[in-house]
C-alpha positions in Angstrom: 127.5 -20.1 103.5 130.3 -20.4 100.7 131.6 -23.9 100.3 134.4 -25.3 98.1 138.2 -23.9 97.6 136.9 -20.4 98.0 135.6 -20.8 101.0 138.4 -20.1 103.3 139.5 -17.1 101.3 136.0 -15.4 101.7 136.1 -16.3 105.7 139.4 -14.9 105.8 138.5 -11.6 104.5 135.3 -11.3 106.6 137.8 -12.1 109.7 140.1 -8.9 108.0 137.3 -6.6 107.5 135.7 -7.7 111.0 138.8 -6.3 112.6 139.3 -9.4 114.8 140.4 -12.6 114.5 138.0 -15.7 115.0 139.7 -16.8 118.1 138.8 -13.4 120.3 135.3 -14.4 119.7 136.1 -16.6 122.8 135.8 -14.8 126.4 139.1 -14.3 127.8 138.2 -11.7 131.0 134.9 -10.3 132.7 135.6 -6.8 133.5 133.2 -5.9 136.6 132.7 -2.4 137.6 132.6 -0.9 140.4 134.7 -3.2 141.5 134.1 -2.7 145.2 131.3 -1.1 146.8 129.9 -0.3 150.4 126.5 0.0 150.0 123.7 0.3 153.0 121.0 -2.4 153.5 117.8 -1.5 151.5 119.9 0.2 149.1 120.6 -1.1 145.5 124.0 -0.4 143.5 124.0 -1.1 139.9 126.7 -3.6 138.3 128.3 -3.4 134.9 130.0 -6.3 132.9 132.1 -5.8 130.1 133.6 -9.6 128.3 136.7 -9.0 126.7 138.6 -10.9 124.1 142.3 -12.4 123.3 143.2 -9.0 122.1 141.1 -7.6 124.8 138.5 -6.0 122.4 134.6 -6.3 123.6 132.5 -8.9 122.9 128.6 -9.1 122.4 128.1 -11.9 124.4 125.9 -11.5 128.1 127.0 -12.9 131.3 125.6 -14.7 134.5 125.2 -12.5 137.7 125.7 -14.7 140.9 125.5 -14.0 144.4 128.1 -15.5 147.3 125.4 -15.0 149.8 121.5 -14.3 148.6 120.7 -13.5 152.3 122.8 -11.0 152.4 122.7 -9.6 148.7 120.7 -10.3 145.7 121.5 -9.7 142.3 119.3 -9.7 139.3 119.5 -11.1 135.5 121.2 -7.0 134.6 123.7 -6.7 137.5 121.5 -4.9 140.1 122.3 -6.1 143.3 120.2 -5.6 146.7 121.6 -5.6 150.1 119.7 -7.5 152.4 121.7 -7.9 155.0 125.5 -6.7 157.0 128.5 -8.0 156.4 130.8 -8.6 152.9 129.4 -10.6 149.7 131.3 -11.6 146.7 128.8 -11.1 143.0 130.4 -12.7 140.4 129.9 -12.2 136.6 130.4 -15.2 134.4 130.9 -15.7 130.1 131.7 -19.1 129.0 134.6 -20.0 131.0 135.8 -16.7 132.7 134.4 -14.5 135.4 134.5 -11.5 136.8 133.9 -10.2 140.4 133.3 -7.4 142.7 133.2 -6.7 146.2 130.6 -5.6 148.2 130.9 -4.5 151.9 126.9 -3.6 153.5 126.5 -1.9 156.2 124.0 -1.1 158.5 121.2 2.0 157.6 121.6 5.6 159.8 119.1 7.6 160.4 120.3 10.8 163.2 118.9 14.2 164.1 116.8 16.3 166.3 114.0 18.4 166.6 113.7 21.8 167.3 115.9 23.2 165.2 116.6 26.6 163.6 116.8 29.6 166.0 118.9 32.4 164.9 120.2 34.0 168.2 121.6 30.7 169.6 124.2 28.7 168.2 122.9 25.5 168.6 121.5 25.0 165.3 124.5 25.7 163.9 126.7 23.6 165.9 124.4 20.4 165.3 124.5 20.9 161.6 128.4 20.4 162.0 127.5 17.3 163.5 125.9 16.1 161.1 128.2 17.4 158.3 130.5 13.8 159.8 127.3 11.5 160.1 126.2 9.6 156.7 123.0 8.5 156.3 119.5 9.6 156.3 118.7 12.8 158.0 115.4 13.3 160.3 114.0 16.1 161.8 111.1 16.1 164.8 109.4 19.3 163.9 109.6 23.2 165.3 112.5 23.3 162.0 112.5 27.3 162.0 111.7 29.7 164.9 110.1 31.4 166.0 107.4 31.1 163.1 108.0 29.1 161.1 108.2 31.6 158.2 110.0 31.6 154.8 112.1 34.1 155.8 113.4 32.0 159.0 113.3 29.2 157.7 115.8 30.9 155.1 118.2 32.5 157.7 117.6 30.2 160.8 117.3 26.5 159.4 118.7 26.2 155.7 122.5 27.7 157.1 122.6 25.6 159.7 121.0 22.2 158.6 120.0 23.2 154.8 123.4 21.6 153.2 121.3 18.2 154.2 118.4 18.7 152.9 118.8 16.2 150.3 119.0 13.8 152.3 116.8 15.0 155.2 112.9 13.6 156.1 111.2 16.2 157.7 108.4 16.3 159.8 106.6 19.8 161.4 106.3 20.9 164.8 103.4 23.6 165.9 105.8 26.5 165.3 106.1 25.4 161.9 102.5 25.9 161.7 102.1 29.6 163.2 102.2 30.1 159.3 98.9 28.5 158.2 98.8 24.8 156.9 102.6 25.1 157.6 103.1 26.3 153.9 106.3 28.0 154.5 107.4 24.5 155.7 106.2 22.3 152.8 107.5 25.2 150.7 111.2 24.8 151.7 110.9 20.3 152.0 108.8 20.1 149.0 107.7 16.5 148.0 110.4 15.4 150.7 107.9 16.4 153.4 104.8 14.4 151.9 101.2 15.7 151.0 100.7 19.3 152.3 97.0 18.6 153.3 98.5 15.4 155.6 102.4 15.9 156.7 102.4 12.2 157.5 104.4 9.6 155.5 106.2 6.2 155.5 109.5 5.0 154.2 111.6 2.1 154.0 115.4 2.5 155.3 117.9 -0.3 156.0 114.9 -3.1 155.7 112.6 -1.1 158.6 109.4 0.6 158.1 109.6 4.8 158.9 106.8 6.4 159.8 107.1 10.4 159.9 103.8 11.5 161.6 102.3 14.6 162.2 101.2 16.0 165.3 99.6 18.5 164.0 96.6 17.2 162.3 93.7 15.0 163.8 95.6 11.6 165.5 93.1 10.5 167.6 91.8 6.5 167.0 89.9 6.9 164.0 91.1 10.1 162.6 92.7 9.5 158.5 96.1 9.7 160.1 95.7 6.4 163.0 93.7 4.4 160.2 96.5 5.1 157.6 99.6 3.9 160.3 97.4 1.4 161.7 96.8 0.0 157.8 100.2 0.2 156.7 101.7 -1.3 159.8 99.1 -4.0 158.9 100.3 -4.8 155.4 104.2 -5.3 156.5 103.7 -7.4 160.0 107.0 -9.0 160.5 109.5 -5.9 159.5 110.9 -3.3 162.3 109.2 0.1 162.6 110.3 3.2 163.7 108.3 6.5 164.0 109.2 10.0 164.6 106.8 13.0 165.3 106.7 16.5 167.2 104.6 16.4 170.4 105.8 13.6 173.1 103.4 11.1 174.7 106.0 10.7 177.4 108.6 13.6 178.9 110.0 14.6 182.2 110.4 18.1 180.6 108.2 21.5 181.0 105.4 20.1 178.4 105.0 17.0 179.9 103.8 13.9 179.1 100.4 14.2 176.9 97.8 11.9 176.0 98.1 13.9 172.5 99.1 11.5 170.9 98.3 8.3 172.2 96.5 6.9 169.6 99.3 7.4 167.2 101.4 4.8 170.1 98.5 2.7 170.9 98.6 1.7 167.1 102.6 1.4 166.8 102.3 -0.7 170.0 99.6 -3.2 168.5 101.7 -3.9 165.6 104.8 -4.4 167.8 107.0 -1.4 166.3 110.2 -0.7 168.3 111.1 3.0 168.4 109.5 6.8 169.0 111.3 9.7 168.6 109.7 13.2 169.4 110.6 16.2 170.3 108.1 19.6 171.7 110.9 19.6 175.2 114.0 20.8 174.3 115.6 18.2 176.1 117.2 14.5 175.6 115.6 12.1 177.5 115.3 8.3 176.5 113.1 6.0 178.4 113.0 2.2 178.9 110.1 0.2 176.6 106.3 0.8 177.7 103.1 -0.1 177.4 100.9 2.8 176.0 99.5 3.2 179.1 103.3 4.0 180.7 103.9 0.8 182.2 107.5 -0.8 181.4 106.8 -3.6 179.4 110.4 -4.9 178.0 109.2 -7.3 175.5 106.7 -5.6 173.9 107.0 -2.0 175.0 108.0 1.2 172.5 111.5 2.8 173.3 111.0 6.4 173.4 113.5 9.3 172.7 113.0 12.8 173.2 115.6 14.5 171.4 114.5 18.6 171.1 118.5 19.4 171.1 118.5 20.7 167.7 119.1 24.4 168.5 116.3 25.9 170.3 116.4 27.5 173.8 116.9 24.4 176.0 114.7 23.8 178.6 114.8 22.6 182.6 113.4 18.8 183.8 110.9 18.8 185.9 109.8 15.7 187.8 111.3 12.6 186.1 108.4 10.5 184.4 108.8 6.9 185.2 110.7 4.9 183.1 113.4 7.6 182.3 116.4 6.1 182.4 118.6 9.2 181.1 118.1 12.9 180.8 120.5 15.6 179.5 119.6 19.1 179.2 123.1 20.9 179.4 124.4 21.2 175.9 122.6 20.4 172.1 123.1 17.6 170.3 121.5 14.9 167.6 120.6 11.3 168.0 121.8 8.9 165.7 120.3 5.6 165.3 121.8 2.5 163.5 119.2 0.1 162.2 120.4 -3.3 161.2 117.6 -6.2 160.0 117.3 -7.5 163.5 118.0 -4.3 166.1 119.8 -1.2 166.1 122.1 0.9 168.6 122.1 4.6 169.5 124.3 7.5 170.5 123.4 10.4 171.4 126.3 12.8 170.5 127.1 16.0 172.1 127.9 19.1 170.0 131.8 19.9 170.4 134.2 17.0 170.3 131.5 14.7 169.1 130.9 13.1 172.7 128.9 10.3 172.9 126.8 11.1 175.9 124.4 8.1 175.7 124.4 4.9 173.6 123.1 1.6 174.0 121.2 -1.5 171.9 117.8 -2.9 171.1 116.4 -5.9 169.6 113.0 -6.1 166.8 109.9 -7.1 168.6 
Protein backbone atom coordinates (compact mmCIF):
# COMPACT_ATOMS: atom_id res chain seq x y z
CA UNK A 1 0.00 0.00 0.00
CA UNK A 2 1.80 3.29 -1.03
CA UNK A 3 1.89 5.89 1.71
CA UNK A 4 3.17 9.48 1.66
CA UNK A 5 2.51 12.43 -0.98
CA UNK A 6 2.46 9.88 -3.72
CA UNK A 7 0.02 8.08 -2.59
CA UNK A 8 -3.07 9.71 -3.87
CA UNK A 9 -1.54 10.04 -7.30
CA UNK A 10 -0.94 6.21 -7.60
CA UNK A 11 -4.71 5.65 -6.28
CA UNK A 12 -5.83 8.03 -8.75
CA UNK A 13 -4.35 6.34 -11.66
CA UNK A 14 -5.42 2.80 -10.57
CA UNK A 15 -9.10 4.45 -10.26
CA UNK A 16 -8.22 5.75 -14.30
CA UNK A 17 -7.02 2.55 -15.52
CA UNK A 18 -9.82 0.59 -13.46
CA UNK A 19 -12.34 2.41 -15.63
CA UNK A 20 -14.52 3.40 -12.66
CA UNK A 21 -14.50 5.65 -10.13
CA UNK A 22 -14.24 4.62 -6.37
CA UNK A 23 -17.65 5.69 -5.50
CA UNK A 24 -19.50 3.07 -8.04
CA UNK A 25 -17.89 0.51 -5.99
CA UNK A 26 -21.09 1.22 -3.84
CA UNK A 27 -24.42 -0.76 -4.95
CA UNK A 28 -26.76 1.61 -6.38
CA UNK A 29 -29.60 -1.00 -8.06
CA UNK A 30 -30.31 -4.84 -7.97
CA UNK A 31 -31.38 -5.79 -11.36
CA UNK A 32 -33.65 -9.04 -10.97
CA UNK A 33 -34.51 -11.15 -13.89
CA UNK A 34 -37.14 -12.44 -14.90
CA UNK A 35 -38.76 -10.06 -13.40
CA UNK A 36 -42.16 -11.73 -13.18
CA UNK A 37 -42.92 -15.33 -13.43
CA UNK A 38 -45.91 -17.75 -13.28
CA UNK A 39 -44.53 -20.77 -12.32
CA UNK A 40 -46.58 -24.22 -11.23
CA UNK A 41 -46.26 -25.73 -7.75
CA UNK A 42 -43.38 -28.31 -7.67
CA UNK A 43 -41.73 -26.51 -10.36
CA UNK A 44 -38.49 -24.43 -9.84
CA UNK A 45 -37.64 -21.18 -11.90
CA UNK A 46 -34.11 -19.95 -11.74
CA UNK A 47 -33.36 -16.11 -10.58
CA UNK A 48 -30.63 -13.97 -11.77
CA UNK A 49 -29.16 -10.84 -9.94
CA UNK A 50 -27.04 -8.33 -11.50
CA UNK A 51 -25.73 -5.16 -8.77
CA UNK A 52 -25.10 -2.11 -10.57
CA UNK A 53 -23.17 0.86 -9.86
CA UNK A 54 -23.43 5.00 -9.91
CA UNK A 55 -22.60 4.80 -13.50
CA UNK A 56 -24.67 1.69 -13.71
CA UNK A 57 -21.55 -0.54 -14.56
CA UNK A 58 -21.54 -4.26 -12.77
CA UNK A 59 -20.25 -4.91 -9.67
CA UNK A 60 -18.68 -8.17 -8.20
CA UNK A 61 -20.36 -8.12 -5.19
CA UNK A 62 -23.22 -11.14 -4.27
CA UNK A 63 -26.58 -10.55 -2.93
CA UNK A 64 -29.21 -12.02 -0.41
CA UNK A 65 -32.17 -13.95 -1.88
CA UNK A 66 -35.35 -13.58 0.37
CA UNK A 67 -38.63 -14.97 0.27
CA UNK A 68 -42.12 -12.81 1.07
CA UNK A 69 -43.72 -16.11 1.96
CA UNK A 70 -41.50 -19.47 2.51
CA UNK A 71 -44.79 -21.49 2.52
CA UNK A 72 -45.58 -20.58 -0.60
CA UNK A 73 -42.02 -20.22 -2.26
CA UNK A 74 -38.55 -21.00 -1.31
CA UNK A 75 -35.50 -19.57 -2.59
CA UNK A 76 -32.07 -20.73 -2.16
CA UNK A 77 -28.45 -18.99 -1.46
CA UNK A 78 -28.16 -18.77 -5.93
CA UNK A 79 -31.67 -17.44 -6.73
CA UNK A 80 -33.50 -20.80 -7.30
CA UNK A 81 -36.84 -20.49 -6.06
CA UNK A 82 -39.39 -23.44 -5.38
CA UNK A 83 -43.11 -23.13 -5.42
CA UNK A 84 -44.74 -24.70 -2.65
CA UNK A 85 -47.80 -23.40 -2.67
CA UNK A 86 -50.81 -21.06 -4.90
CA UNK A 87 -51.15 -17.74 -4.79
CA UNK A 88 -48.42 -14.49 -5.54
CA UNK A 89 -44.95 -14.20 -3.61
CA UNK A 90 -42.55 -11.32 -3.71
CA UNK A 91 -38.33 -12.78 -3.77
CA UNK A 92 -36.28 -9.96 -3.19
CA UNK A 93 -32.55 -9.61 -4.00
CA UNK A 94 -30.47 -7.47 -1.64
CA UNK A 95 -26.55 -5.76 -1.91
CA UNK A 96 -25.64 -3.40 0.83
CA UNK A 97 -28.41 -1.08 0.93
CA UNK A 98 -30.44 -1.67 -2.36
CA UNK A 99 -32.62 -4.47 -3.61
CA UNK A 100 -34.03 -5.88 -6.21
CA UNK A 101 -37.41 -7.82 -6.75
CA UNK A 102 -39.46 -10.07 -8.86
CA UNK A 103 -42.80 -11.33 -8.95
CA UNK A 104 -43.90 -14.56 -8.85
CA UNK A 105 -47.57 -15.74 -9.48
CA UNK A 106 -47.94 -20.02 -8.76
CA UNK A 107 -50.43 -21.77 -9.83
CA UNK A 108 -51.91 -24.80 -9.35
CA UNK A 109 -50.32 -28.27 -11.38
CA UNK A 110 -52.58 -29.82 -14.59
CA UNK A 111 -52.48 -33.02 -15.43
CA UNK A 112 -55.55 -33.89 -18.49
CA UNK A 113 -56.09 -36.62 -21.06
CA UNK A 114 -57.65 -39.84 -22.00
CA UNK A 115 -57.11 -43.26 -22.87
CA UNK A 116 -57.76 -44.96 -25.81
CA UNK A 117 -56.42 -43.00 -28.13
CA UNK A 118 -55.18 -43.15 -31.75
CA UNK A 119 -57.57 -44.82 -34.31
CA UNK A 120 -57.16 -43.64 -37.84
CA UNK A 121 -60.71 -43.98 -39.33
CA UNK A 122 -62.42 -41.91 -36.60
CA UNK A 123 -61.85 -38.40 -35.81
CA UNK A 124 -61.78 -38.50 -32.38
CA UNK A 125 -58.14 -38.69 -31.76
CA UNK A 126 -57.80 -35.92 -33.73
CA UNK A 127 -60.30 -33.73 -32.22
CA UNK A 128 -58.98 -34.43 -28.58
CA UNK A 129 -55.46 -33.48 -29.57
CA UNK A 130 -56.99 -30.00 -30.40
CA UNK A 131 -58.14 -29.98 -27.03
CA UNK A 132 -55.33 -30.38 -25.65
CA UNK A 133 -53.36 -28.01 -28.04
CA UNK A 134 -55.34 -25.02 -25.36
CA UNK A 135 -54.70 -27.08 -22.01
CA UNK A 136 -51.04 -26.44 -20.31
CA UNK A 137 -49.76 -28.75 -18.24
CA UNK A 138 -48.72 -32.31 -17.95
CA UNK A 139 -50.18 -34.67 -20.39
CA UNK A 140 -51.34 -38.42 -19.44
CA UNK A 141 -52.46 -41.12 -21.38
CA UNK A 142 -54.47 -44.48 -19.89
CA UNK A 143 -53.21 -46.88 -22.43
CA UNK A 144 -54.70 -48.55 -25.96
CA UNK A 145 -52.37 -45.15 -27.49
CA UNK A 146 -52.41 -46.69 -31.21
CA UNK A 147 -55.01 -49.07 -32.77
CA UNK A 148 -55.59 -51.40 -33.62
CA UNK A 149 -52.09 -52.93 -32.77
CA UNK A 150 -50.33 -51.13 -31.35
CA UNK A 151 -47.62 -51.12 -34.12
CA UNK A 152 -44.91 -48.62 -35.21
CA UNK A 153 -46.54 -47.92 -38.13
CA UNK A 154 -49.92 -46.79 -36.21
CA UNK A 155 -48.64 -45.55 -33.72
CA UNK A 156 -46.91 -43.24 -36.58
CA UNK A 157 -50.08 -42.47 -38.58
CA UNK A 158 -52.90 -42.90 -35.86
CA UNK A 159 -51.32 -41.42 -32.51
CA UNK A 160 -48.24 -39.13 -33.16
CA UNK A 161 -50.65 -36.65 -35.72
CA UNK A 162 -53.17 -36.40 -33.48
CA UNK A 163 -51.56 -36.28 -29.93
CA UNK A 164 -47.67 -36.57 -30.97
CA UNK A 165 -47.15 -32.54 -30.83
CA UNK A 166 -47.44 -33.37 -26.82
CA UNK A 167 -45.28 -35.80 -26.42
CA UNK A 168 -42.85 -33.80 -24.57
CA UNK A 169 -44.85 -33.22 -22.17
CA UNK A 170 -47.02 -36.44 -22.19
CA UNK A 171 -46.65 -39.58 -19.38
CA UNK A 172 -47.76 -42.55 -20.94
CA UNK A 173 -48.93 -45.59 -19.85
CA UNK A 174 -49.95 -48.97 -22.22
CA UNK A 175 -53.18 -50.49 -22.71
CA UNK A 176 -53.45 -54.41 -24.02
CA UNK A 177 -53.57 -53.23 -27.67
CA UNK A 178 -50.45 -51.61 -27.13
CA UNK A 179 -49.15 -54.94 -26.35
CA UNK A 180 -50.53 -57.08 -29.43
CA UNK A 181 -46.88 -56.20 -30.45
CA UNK A 182 -44.87 -58.15 -27.92
CA UNK A 183 -43.49 -56.56 -24.66
CA UNK A 184 -45.26 -53.51 -26.20
CA UNK A 185 -41.94 -52.47 -27.91
CA UNK A 186 -43.48 -50.47 -30.57
CA UNK A 187 -44.84 -48.43 -27.56
CA UNK A 188 -41.71 -47.98 -25.47
CA UNK A 189 -40.13 -47.34 -28.90
CA UNK A 190 -42.19 -44.16 -29.71
CA UNK A 191 -42.29 -42.77 -25.38
CA UNK A 192 -38.74 -43.80 -24.82
CA UNK A 193 -37.43 -43.14 -21.30
CA UNK A 194 -40.83 -41.10 -20.79
CA UNK A 195 -42.61 -44.41 -20.53
CA UNK A 196 -40.33 -45.97 -17.77
CA UNK A 197 -38.42 -49.43 -17.81
CA UNK A 198 -39.54 -51.59 -20.81
CA UNK A 199 -39.43 -54.91 -18.76
CA UNK A 200 -41.99 -52.91 -16.00
CA UNK A 201 -44.19 -49.99 -17.68
CA UNK A 202 -44.89 -48.78 -14.19
CA UNK A 203 -43.48 -45.53 -12.72
CA UNK A 204 -44.01 -42.60 -10.26
CA UNK A 205 -43.67 -38.84 -10.42
CA UNK A 206 -44.05 -35.86 -8.55
CA UNK A 207 -46.43 -33.01 -10.07
CA UNK A 208 -47.72 -29.87 -8.25
CA UNK A 209 -46.50 -31.45 -4.68
CA UNK A 210 -48.66 -34.97 -5.35
CA UNK A 211 -47.26 -38.36 -5.82
CA UNK A 212 -48.21 -39.93 -9.66
CA UNK A 213 -48.30 -43.28 -10.06
CA UNK A 214 -48.52 -44.61 -13.85
CA UNK A 215 -49.21 -48.30 -13.49
CA UNK A 216 -49.43 -51.02 -15.80
CA UNK A 217 -52.09 -53.36 -16.27
CA UNK A 218 -50.39 -55.34 -18.21
CA UNK A 219 -47.84 -57.12 -16.17
CA UNK A 220 -48.40 -59.27 -12.90
CA UNK A 221 -50.55 -56.74 -10.15
CA UNK A 222 -51.77 -59.06 -8.03
CA UNK A 223 -50.77 -58.54 -3.98
CA UNK A 224 -47.30 -59.58 -4.06
CA UNK A 225 -46.44 -59.33 -7.58
CA UNK A 226 -42.96 -56.68 -8.15
CA UNK A 227 -45.47 -54.10 -9.32
CA UNK A 228 -48.04 -54.00 -5.79
CA UNK A 229 -44.74 -54.32 -3.52
CA UNK A 230 -43.06 -51.38 -5.50
CA UNK A 231 -46.55 -48.91 -5.11
CA UNK A 232 -47.23 -50.22 -1.86
CA UNK A 233 -43.29 -49.23 -0.83
CA UNK A 234 -43.21 -45.94 -2.37
CA UNK A 235 -46.62 -44.92 -1.15
CA UNK A 236 -44.90 -46.02 2.15
CA UNK A 237 -41.90 -43.66 2.03
CA UNK A 238 -44.14 -40.34 1.30
CA UNK A 239 -47.30 -40.93 3.81
CA UNK A 240 -48.72 -37.56 4.26
CA UNK A 241 -48.58 -36.20 0.31
CA UNK A 242 -51.64 -36.63 -2.24
CA UNK A 243 -51.53 -39.55 -4.69
CA UNK A 244 -53.00 -40.00 -7.82
CA UNK A 245 -52.76 -43.14 -10.19
CA UNK A 246 -53.65 -43.80 -13.59
CA UNK A 247 -53.61 -47.27 -15.52
CA UNK A 248 -55.55 -49.12 -18.44
CA UNK A 249 -57.97 -51.79 -17.20
CA UNK A 250 -60.83 -50.36 -14.67
CA UNK A 251 -61.60 -52.09 -11.33
CA UNK A 252 -64.90 -50.24 -11.53
CA UNK A 253 -67.14 -49.43 -14.91
CA UNK A 254 -70.78 -49.45 -15.98
CA UNK A 255 -69.46 -50.04 -19.50
CA UNK A 256 -69.19 -53.31 -21.82
CA UNK A 257 -65.95 -54.60 -19.91
CA UNK A 258 -67.17 -54.19 -16.71
CA UNK A 259 -65.96 -53.89 -13.52
CA UNK A 260 -62.91 -56.50 -12.83
CA UNK A 261 -61.23 -57.66 -9.95
CA UNK A 262 -58.01 -57.19 -12.32
CA UNK A 263 -56.67 -55.01 -10.66
CA UNK A 264 -57.67 -54.82 -7.22
CA UNK A 265 -54.56 -55.26 -5.65
CA UNK A 266 -53.13 -52.25 -7.38
CA UNK A 267 -56.44 -50.25 -5.38
CA UNK A 268 -56.37 -52.19 -2.25
CA UNK A 269 -52.71 -50.77 -1.91
CA UNK A 270 -53.59 -47.02 -3.11
CA UNK A 271 -56.52 -47.36 -0.54
CA UNK A 272 -54.30 -48.44 2.52
CA UNK A 273 -52.12 -45.48 1.97
CA UNK A 274 -55.08 -43.16 1.67
CA UNK A 275 -54.41 -41.95 -2.02
CA UNK A 276 -57.23 -39.82 -3.58
CA UNK A 277 -57.67 -40.47 -7.39
CA UNK A 278 -57.90 -43.47 -10.19
CA UNK A 279 -58.05 -42.88 -13.64
CA UNK A 280 -58.43 -45.82 -16.21
CA UNK A 281 -59.63 -46.41 -19.19
CA UNK A 282 -60.22 -50.22 -21.22
CA UNK A 283 -64.49 -48.69 -21.79
CA UNK A 284 -64.54 -46.21 -24.09
CA UNK A 285 -66.63 -44.26 -22.02
CA UNK A 286 -66.53 -41.29 -19.26
CA UNK A 287 -67.85 -42.32 -16.18
CA UNK A 288 -66.75 -40.93 -12.65
CA UNK A 289 -67.92 -42.44 -9.52
CA UNK A 290 -68.23 -41.30 -5.97
CA UNK A 291 -65.12 -42.49 -3.33
CA UNK A 292 -65.14 -46.36 -2.42
CA UNK A 293 -63.91 -48.79 -0.52
CA UNK A 294 -61.96 -51.49 -2.61
CA UNK A 295 -64.53 -53.72 -2.10
CA UNK A 296 -67.15 -51.07 -3.99
CA UNK A 297 -68.70 -49.72 -1.01
CA UNK A 298 -68.95 -45.65 -0.90
CA UNK A 299 -66.85 -44.73 1.74
CA UNK A 300 -66.50 -40.67 1.39
CA UNK A 301 -63.74 -40.18 3.82
CA UNK A 302 -61.51 -42.59 2.88
CA UNK A 303 -62.69 -43.98 -0.44
CA UNK A 304 -60.65 -43.70 -4.04
CA UNK A 305 -62.48 -41.37 -6.64
CA UNK A 306 -62.52 -43.22 -9.82
CA UNK A 307 -62.66 -41.86 -13.53
CA UNK A 308 -62.99 -43.78 -16.49
CA UNK A 309 -62.05 -41.64 -19.22
CA UNK A 310 -61.57 -44.02 -22.71
CA UNK A 311 -62.75 -40.80 -24.78
CA UNK A 312 -59.49 -40.32 -26.44
CA UNK A 313 -60.59 -41.42 -29.95
CA UNK A 314 -61.47 -44.99 -30.14
CA UNK A 315 -64.92 -46.40 -31.24
CA UNK A 316 -67.06 -45.41 -28.24
CA UNK A 317 -68.91 -47.79 -26.62
CA UNK A 318 -72.73 -48.32 -25.01
CA UNK A 319 -73.40 -48.53 -20.85
CA UNK A 320 -74.67 -51.26 -19.66
CA UNK A 321 -76.10 -51.56 -16.21
CA UNK A 322 -74.82 -48.66 -14.05
CA UNK A 323 -72.27 -49.97 -11.29
CA UNK A 324 -73.16 -48.50 -7.99
CA UNK A 325 -71.63 -45.41 -7.08
CA UNK A 326 -71.68 -43.86 -10.67
CA UNK A 327 -72.69 -40.64 -10.33
CA UNK A 328 -72.10 -39.52 -14.09
CA UNK A 329 -71.81 -41.28 -17.38
CA UNK A 330 -71.32 -39.78 -20.89
CA UNK A 331 -70.83 -41.89 -23.85
CA UNK A 332 -72.05 -39.45 -26.81
CA UNK A 333 -69.06 -37.55 -27.98
CA UNK A 334 -64.92 -37.83 -27.08
CA UNK A 335 -63.29 -35.80 -24.85
CA UNK A 336 -60.21 -35.50 -22.15
CA UNK A 337 -60.19 -35.09 -18.45
CA UNK A 338 -58.36 -32.46 -16.98
CA UNK A 339 -57.49 -32.44 -13.40
CA UNK A 340 -56.15 -29.44 -11.27
CA UNK A 341 -54.08 -30.58 -8.29
CA UNK A 342 -53.39 -27.93 -5.73
CA UNK A 343 -51.35 -28.99 -2.19
CA UNK A 344 -54.61 -29.68 -0.41
CA UNK A 345 -57.41 -31.02 -3.29
CA UNK A 346 -57.96 -30.57 -6.80
CA UNK A 347 -61.09 -30.04 -9.28
CA UNK A 348 -62.03 -31.59 -12.61
CA UNK A 349 -63.63 -31.01 -15.90
CA UNK A 350 -64.33 -33.11 -18.17
CA UNK A 351 -64.37 -31.24 -21.54
CA UNK A 352 -66.13 -32.15 -24.61
CA UNK A 353 -64.48 -32.09 -28.02
CA UNK A 354 -66.04 -28.96 -30.11
CA UNK A 355 -66.56 -25.75 -28.28
CA UNK A 356 -64.55 -26.94 -25.35
CA UNK A 357 -67.81 -27.87 -23.19
CA UNK A 358 -67.31 -28.60 -19.87
CA UNK A 359 -69.64 -31.61 -19.47
CA UNK A 360 -68.61 -32.54 -15.83
CA UNK A 361 -66.59 -30.80 -13.10
CA UNK A 362 -66.48 -30.79 -9.58
CA UNK A 363 -63.90 -30.77 -6.24
CA UNK A 364 -62.13 -33.00 -3.92
CA UNK A 365 -60.16 -32.80 -0.84
CA UNK A 366 -56.54 -34.98 0.21
CA UNK A 367 -57.28 -37.76 2.48
Amino acid sequence: MPRGPGAAVVIAMAVALSGRPAAAQTPRRVAVAPVAANLEVGRTVQLRAVVLGARRDTLRTGVRWTSSDTAKARVSATGLVLARDTGAVTIVATAGRVRGTARLTLRPAVLVGAGDIGQCDLPGAAQTGRLLDAIAGTVFTAGDNAYPNGTSGQFATCYDPAWGRHKARTRPIPGNHDYRVPGAASYFDYFGPAAGDRARGYYAYDLGGWRVYALNSNVAEDAGSEQETWLRADLAAQPTRCAIAYWHHARFSSGPHGTSTRTAALYQALYDAGADVVVVGHDHTYERFAPQAPDGRAEAARGLREFVVGTGGGGLYDFRDPQPNSEFRYNAGYGVLKLTLYPRGFTWQFLGVGDVRVLDSGTGACH
